[in-house]
N, C-alpha and C positions, 0 to 999 in steps of 0.2 A: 544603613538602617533607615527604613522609612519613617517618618517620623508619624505626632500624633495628630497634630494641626491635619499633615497634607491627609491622611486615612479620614478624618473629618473631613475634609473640604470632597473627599469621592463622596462621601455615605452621602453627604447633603445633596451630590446632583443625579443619585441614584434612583430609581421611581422604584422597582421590586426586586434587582438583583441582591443576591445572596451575598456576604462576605466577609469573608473568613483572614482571620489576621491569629499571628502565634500565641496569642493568648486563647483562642475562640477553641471550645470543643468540638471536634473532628477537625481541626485542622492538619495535624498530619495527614490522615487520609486522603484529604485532598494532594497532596505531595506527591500520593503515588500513582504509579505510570504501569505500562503494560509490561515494561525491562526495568529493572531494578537502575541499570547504566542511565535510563531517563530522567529519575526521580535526583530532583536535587533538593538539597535540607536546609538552605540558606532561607534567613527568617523574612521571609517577603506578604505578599498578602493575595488574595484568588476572590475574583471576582467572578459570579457563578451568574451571568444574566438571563429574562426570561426573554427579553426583545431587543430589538435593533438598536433602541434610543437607550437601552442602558448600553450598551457596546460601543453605541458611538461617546457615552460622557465618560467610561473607560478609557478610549479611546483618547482623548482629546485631555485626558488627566495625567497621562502618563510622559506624555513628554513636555508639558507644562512644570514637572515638577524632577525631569532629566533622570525620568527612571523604566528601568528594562522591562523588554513587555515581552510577553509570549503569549502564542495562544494555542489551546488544547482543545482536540475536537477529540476521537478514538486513544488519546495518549499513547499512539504506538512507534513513537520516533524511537530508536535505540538510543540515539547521540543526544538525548535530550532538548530538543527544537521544543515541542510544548511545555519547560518548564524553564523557572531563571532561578538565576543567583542574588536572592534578598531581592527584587524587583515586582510585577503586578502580571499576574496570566491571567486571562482570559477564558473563564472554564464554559465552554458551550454546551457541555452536558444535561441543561435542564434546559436547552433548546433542540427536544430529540424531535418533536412532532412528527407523523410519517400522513399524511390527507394523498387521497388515490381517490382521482375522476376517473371511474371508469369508459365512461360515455367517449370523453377526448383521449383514454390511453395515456393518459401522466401518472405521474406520482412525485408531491413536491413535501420535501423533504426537510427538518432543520438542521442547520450547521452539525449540532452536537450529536444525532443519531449514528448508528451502528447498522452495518449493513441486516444483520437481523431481524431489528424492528423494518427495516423497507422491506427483506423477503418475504415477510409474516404477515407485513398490511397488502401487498399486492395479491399474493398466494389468495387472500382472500374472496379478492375479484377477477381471479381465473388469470391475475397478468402477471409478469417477471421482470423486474430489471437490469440491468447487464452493472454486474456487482464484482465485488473480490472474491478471493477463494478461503478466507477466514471469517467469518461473519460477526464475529465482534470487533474487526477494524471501524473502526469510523469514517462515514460517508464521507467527510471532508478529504481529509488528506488523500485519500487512494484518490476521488475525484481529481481536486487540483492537479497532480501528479501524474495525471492518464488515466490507468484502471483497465487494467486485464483480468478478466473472469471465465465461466465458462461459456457464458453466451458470445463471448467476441468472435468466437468465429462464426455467429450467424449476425451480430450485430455491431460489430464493430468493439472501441473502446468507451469505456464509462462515457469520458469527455464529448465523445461522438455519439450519443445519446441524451446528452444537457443540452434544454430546453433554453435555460435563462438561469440566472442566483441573483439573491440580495445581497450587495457588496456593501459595508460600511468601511470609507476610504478613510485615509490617515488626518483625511480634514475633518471627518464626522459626519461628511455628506454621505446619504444613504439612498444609492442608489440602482435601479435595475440594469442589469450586463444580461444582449441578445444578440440574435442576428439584426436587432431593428435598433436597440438601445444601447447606445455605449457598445457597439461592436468591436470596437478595438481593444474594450477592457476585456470582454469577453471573448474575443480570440485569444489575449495573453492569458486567461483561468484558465483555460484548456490545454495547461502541461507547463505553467509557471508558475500558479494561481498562489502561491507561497507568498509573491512578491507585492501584492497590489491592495491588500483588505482584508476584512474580515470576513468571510460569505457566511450569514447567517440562515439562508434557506437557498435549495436546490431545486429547481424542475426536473423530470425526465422524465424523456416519452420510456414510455412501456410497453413489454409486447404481451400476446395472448399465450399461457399457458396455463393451459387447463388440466393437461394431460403429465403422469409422473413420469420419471427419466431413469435409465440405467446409471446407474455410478456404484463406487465402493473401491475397497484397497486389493490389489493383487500385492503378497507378497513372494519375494524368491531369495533363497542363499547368494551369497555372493559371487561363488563359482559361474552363476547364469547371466551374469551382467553385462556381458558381450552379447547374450542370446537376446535377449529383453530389449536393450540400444537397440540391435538390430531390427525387434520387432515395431518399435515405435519409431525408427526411421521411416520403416514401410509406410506408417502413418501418416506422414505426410509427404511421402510420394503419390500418394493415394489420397488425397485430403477432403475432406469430408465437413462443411460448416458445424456440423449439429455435435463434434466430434471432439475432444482432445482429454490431453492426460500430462498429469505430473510426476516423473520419476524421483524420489528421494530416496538418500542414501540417509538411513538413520536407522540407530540401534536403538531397537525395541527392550523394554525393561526387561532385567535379567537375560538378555542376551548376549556373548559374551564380544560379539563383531558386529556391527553395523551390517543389517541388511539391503536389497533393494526391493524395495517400495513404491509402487506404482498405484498412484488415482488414476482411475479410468471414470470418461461421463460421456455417457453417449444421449441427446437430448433425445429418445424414439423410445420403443419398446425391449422388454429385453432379448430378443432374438435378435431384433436388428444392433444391439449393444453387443449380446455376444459373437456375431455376425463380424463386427466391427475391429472388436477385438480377438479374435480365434485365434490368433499366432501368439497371446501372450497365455492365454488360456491351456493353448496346446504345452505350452513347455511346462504346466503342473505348477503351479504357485501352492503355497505350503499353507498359503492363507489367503483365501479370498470369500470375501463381504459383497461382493456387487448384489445388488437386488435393483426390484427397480421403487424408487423411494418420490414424495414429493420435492420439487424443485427447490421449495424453500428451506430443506434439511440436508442438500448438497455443501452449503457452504461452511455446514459446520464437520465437513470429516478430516479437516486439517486441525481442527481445535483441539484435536488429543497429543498434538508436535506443537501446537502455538499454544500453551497455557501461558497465564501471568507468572510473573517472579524473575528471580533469575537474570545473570547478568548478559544481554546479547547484543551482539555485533554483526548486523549485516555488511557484505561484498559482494556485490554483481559484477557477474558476469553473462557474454552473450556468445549463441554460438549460430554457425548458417551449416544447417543441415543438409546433406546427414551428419551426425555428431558422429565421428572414427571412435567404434566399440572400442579399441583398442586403448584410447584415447580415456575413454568415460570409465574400463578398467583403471588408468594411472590416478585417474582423478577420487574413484574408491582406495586405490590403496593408498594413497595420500590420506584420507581423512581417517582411514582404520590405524595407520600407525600414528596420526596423531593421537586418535582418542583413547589406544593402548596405553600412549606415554603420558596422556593427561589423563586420567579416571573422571575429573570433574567435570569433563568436555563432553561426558555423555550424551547429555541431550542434545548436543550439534545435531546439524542436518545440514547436505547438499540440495538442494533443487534444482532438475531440469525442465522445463518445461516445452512441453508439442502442442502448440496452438495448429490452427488453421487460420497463416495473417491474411487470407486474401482481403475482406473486408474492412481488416486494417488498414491494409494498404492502398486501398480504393481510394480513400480521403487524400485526396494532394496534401504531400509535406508543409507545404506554406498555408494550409487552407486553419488550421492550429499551432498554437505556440510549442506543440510537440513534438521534441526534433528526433525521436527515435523510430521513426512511424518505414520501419522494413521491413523486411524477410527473414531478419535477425530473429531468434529463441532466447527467451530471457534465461537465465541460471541466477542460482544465489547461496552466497556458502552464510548461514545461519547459527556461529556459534554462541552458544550458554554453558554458562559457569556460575560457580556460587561465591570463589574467593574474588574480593576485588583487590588483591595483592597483585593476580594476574592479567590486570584489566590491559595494561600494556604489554606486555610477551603474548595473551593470546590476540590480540588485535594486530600484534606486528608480525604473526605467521599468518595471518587470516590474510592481510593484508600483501603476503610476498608471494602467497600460493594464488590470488585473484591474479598480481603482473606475474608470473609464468603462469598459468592458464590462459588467461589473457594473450600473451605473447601466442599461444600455437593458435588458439581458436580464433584471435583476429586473421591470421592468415590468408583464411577465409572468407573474410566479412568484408561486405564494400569500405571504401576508405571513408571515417568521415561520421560513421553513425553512433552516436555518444552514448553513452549508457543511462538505462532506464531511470527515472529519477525516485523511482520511488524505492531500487532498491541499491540504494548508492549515500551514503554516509559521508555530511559534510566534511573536508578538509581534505578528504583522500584524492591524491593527485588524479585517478582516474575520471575525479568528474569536471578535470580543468573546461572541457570538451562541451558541458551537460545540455545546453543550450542548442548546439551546434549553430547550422547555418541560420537560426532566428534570433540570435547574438542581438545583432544590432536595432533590430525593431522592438526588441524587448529591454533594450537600456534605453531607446526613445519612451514608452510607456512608462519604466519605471522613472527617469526624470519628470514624467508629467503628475499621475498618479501618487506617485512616492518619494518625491526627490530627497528627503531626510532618513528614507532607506529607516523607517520606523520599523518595518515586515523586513527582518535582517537573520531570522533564524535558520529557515529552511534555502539553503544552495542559495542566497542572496545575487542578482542582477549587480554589478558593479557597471556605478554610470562615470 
């Protein structure tokens, strides 16, 4: 229990942040999270700041008085990383600003925005930024983490489109991370950025889009899920920058089996999208949406499988294509007799994903703290539940179907390439690895930057 002296001695070095203690109304609300598994209910206190220098006397409060800090930017950890147990978060939320120079092609961003507000302020001045594929995650953590969307296959990853960020470090010192300032902080943001600060605002170049894109859902029965694999193999046999899609196995309301589920985004016109796609087309999807839509309304067609609530668990997994149809069958019928025998498991979803990495891959491995940067295809098993009775039995199938999956689809996969960090859930043995070969320059950073390991929630550097 925090006491009432120490909640005095923040409010007195606070200039305008907000804050919110269990007495205060709306403080629950502040509690909640985008997974009900995130929200914790222990009586702690949320500090809601509008600038740097109230982050940094947060900051610089909390382990003066040897109490847990967390901080929330999009609040979409499953495992609870932006919130604590009776301790002080950090809520960046009323630092969303989104400012777009057109003229230099940026758009700089605050900690607490959602990729939303950035698609909606660029879309305005004809530009787009290489974002996630939910649009109400928060620009933070997808940043920090990498950030795969659908522009990376013309422009690489999030991280490989940051300009510069405002870091306020564990000392309070608030500082700029570039290629020119503090480069070595800001080679470690770009795919560890968990470890070292708080970043309160973002740069990133921008590109020109002016023109709307193909995208929308193909849906098909499950019978076709070897045809469809097949077709989005071809996809990237055949790779195409402007190009990619995501395959989901999830049962649509009142259905009685999990279908498959295909995003398709072709960034051109729609002939050249249908063009693109014509082998998934030809096989008669039961349901398809494609039109061609503005750019800034792509990233909300996951948002009807990502709503709030709900208890969920992500596990990734990776595979190096082509994914064996055969294979991506075992992997449906896997998740249909789970959700047969679980009813409450409905809203689960699989994800596959078919980027185009070339331009991912163009950045040398060492050139960022990103140590997943291959030819590897991200996947991700996404379950939701409503009882938290089964918060452990279904996390410990989730968890046993990722190492055998894991086990066939590494076979394939160079030795060595660790799993994505953003879709990898503290504790789970799979991300002993997370870091890979940038291990050891990233436990030199975090004993300089961090050596009291204050930024200890998300995959934590051990020095």
């Amino acid at each position: 229990m925090i006491s009432d002296s120490a909640v005095a001695a923040l409010k007195s070095q606070l200039r305008s942040a907000r804050v919110y203690t269990p007495d205060c109304e709306g403080y629950p609300n502040t509690l909640q999270r985008w997974s009900d598994t995130g929200s914790k209910a222990a009586q702690g206190i949320v500090v809601m700041p509008t600038e740097a220098e109230d982050v940094r006397a947060a900051l610089l409060w909390a382990p003066e008085h040897q109490i847990d800090l967390a901080v929330k930017g999009g609040g979409h950890s499953v495992a609870g990383t932006s919130s604590s147990d009776g301790g002080l978060v950090i809520d960046l939320s009323l630092m969303n600003s989104v400012s777009v120079d057109p003229a230099a092609k940026t758009v700089t961003v605050g900690g607490g925005a959602t990729w939303k507000e950035v698609d909606e302020a660029a879309a305005a001045h004809g530009l787009a930024a290489v974002g996630g594929t939910v649009n109400h995650t928060g620009v933070g953590g997808l940043t920090l983490g990498g950030g795969y969307g659908w522009l990376s296959g013309q422009y690489g990853l999030t991280i490989d489109n940051l300009l510069s960020a405002t870091v306020v470090l564990a000392t309070g010192q608030v500082v700029t991370a570039s290629a020119t300032e503090n480069a070595d902080l800001f080679w470690g943001l770009r795919g560890a950025g968990y470890n070292f600060g708080v970043v309160t605002s973002f740069t990133f170049r921008a590109h020109e889009q002016p023109n709307p894109v193909y995208a929308g859902l193909l849906a098909f029965p499950p019978d076709q899920v070897e045809a469809v694999i097949e077709q989005l193999n071809r996809t990237l046999e055949h790779p195409d920058p402007r190009s990619g899609a995501i395959c989901i196995f999830a049962q649509p309301p009142g259905a009685p089996v999990p279908m498959v589920n295909v995003i398709v985004f072709y960034n051109g016109t729609q002939a050249q999208g249908e063009k693109r796609f014509a082998g998934l087309l030809a096989l008669n999807p039961v349901v398809n949406t494609t039109a061609t839509i503005p750019y800034s309304q792509v990233n909300a067609l996951q948002n009807p499988m990502a709503t709030y609530g709900g208890r969920k668990s992500f596990k990734g997994v990776f595979f190096h294509p082509p994914l064996a149809p055969s294979f991506a069958r075992s992997m449906l019928d896997d998740l249909t007799a789970r959700l047969q025998a679980e009813p409450d498991l409905a809203a689960s979803a699989l994800l596959l994903e078919f980027y185009d990495m070339r331009a991912i891959c163009a950045v040398p491995r060492e050139a960022t703290a990103f140590a997943s940067r291959s030819w590897t295809q991200n996947g991700l098993i996404n379950l939701r539940w409503t009882d938290a009775r089964k918060d452990g039995e279904h996390r410990a199938w989730a968890r046993e179907r990722q190492a055998r999956w894991k086990a066939e689809l590494d076979a394939r996969v160079q030795e060595g390439v660790p799993q994505y960090i953003n879709y990898a859930e503290p504790g789970d043995s799979v991300v002993d690895n997370i870091y890979g070969e940038n291990l050891g320059r990233l436990q030199e950073l975090k004993a300089k930057y961090d050596p009291h390991n204050v930024f200890h929630k998300m995959h934590p550097i051990r020095v």
